[in-house]
N, C-alpha and C positions, 0 to 999 in steps of 0.2 A: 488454542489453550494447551493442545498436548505441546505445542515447542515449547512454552512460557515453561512448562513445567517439566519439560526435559533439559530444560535449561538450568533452569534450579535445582532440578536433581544433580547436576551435572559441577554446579558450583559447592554444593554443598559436600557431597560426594569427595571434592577436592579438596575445601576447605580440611575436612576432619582427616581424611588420611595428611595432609601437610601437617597438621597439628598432634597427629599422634606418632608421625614419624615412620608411620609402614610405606604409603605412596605418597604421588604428586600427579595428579592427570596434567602434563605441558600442555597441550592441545585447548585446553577449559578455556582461555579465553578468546580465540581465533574460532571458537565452535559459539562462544555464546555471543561473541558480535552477528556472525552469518546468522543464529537464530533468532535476534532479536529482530534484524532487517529483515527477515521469513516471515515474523510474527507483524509488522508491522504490514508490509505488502500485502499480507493476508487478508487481515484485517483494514485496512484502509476500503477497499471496496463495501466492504460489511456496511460499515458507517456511514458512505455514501449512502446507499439504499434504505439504511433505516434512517437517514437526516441527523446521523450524527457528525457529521462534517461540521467544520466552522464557520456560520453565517450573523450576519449582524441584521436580527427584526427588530430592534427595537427604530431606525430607522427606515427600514421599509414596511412595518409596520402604521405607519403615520400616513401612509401613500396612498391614494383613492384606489379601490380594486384593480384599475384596469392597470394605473402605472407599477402597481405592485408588483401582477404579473407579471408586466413586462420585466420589470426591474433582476425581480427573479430568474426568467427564462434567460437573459443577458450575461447573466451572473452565472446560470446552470452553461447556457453557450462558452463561454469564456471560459469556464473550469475544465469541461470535457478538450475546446483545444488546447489547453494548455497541457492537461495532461496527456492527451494522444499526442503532441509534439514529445514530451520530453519521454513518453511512453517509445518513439520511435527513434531517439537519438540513444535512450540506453538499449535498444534492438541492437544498434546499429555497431555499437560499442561494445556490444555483446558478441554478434556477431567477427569483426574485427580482430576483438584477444581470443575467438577463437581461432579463426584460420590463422593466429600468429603464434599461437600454441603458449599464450601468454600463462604463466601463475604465479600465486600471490604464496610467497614465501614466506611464512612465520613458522609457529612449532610445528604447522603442519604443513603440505605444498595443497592448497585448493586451486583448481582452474581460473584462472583470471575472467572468467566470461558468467561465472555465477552470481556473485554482487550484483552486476548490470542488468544480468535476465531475471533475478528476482527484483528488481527496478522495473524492467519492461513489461515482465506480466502485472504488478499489481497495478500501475501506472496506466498499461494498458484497462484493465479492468473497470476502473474509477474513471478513464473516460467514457466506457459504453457506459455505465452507471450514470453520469452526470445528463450524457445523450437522452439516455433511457426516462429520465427525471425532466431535461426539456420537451421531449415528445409527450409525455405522458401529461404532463400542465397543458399543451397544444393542444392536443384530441380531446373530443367531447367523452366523456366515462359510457361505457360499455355496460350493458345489463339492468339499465335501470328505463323508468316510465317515463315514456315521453309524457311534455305539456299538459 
């Protein structure tokens, strides 16, 4: 929330000095790209865990409980590799522009390894998340009365 809103302060901020003619922050939109992909990265794990991710029940909802689950755990399988692949290729890509001392040139010079590692961590995250969402269907619930 605080980026969302360092961000807007940060556009607005710009906007009014450009329009009254004292400043211009250059920088404002190369800072509010990188904060919105922050904000998103961030965020993306969040949603996972509370099921705000995008899933289609109203067709696995029709499904007999057992294929249900299954269907879901398939679904949670698949999301988590998918994301720990693409979680480990922006590592890697991250890694990469760093030892090449890569940076991404606009009004301002940002390190070319920061895009990809704010890719790698949230992407990472959303996969243990996803993990954590197919184990947790698998295992019988904890703390409650047997039979």
């Amino acid at each position: 929330m605080a980026i969302i809103a360092g961000a807007a302060g940060l556009i607005i901020a710009d906007v009014i000095g450009r329009n009254l003619g004292l400043f211009s922050i250059r920088a404002t939109s190369a800072l509010v790209e990188y904060a919105l992909l922050a904000a998103t990265m961030c965020g993306a794990p969040i949603l996972v865990r509370r099921g705000g991710h995008v899933a289609v029940d109203s067709l696995i909802g029709a499904l007999p409980p057992i294929a249900r689950d299954l269907v879901r755990r398939a679904g949670f399988v698949l999301a988590a590799v998918v994301s720990g692949f693409l979680a480990s290729r922006a590592a890697a890509l991250s890694l990469e522009a760093a030892a090449r001392g890569v940076t991404d040139i606009r009004s301002i010079d940002v390190p070319g390894w920061v895009a990809t590692a704010l890719l790698a961590g949230g992407l990472g995250l959303c996969a243990i998340e996803f993990a954590r969402l197919t184990l947790q269907r698998a295992l019988p619930p904890t703390g409650g009365q047997a039979g």
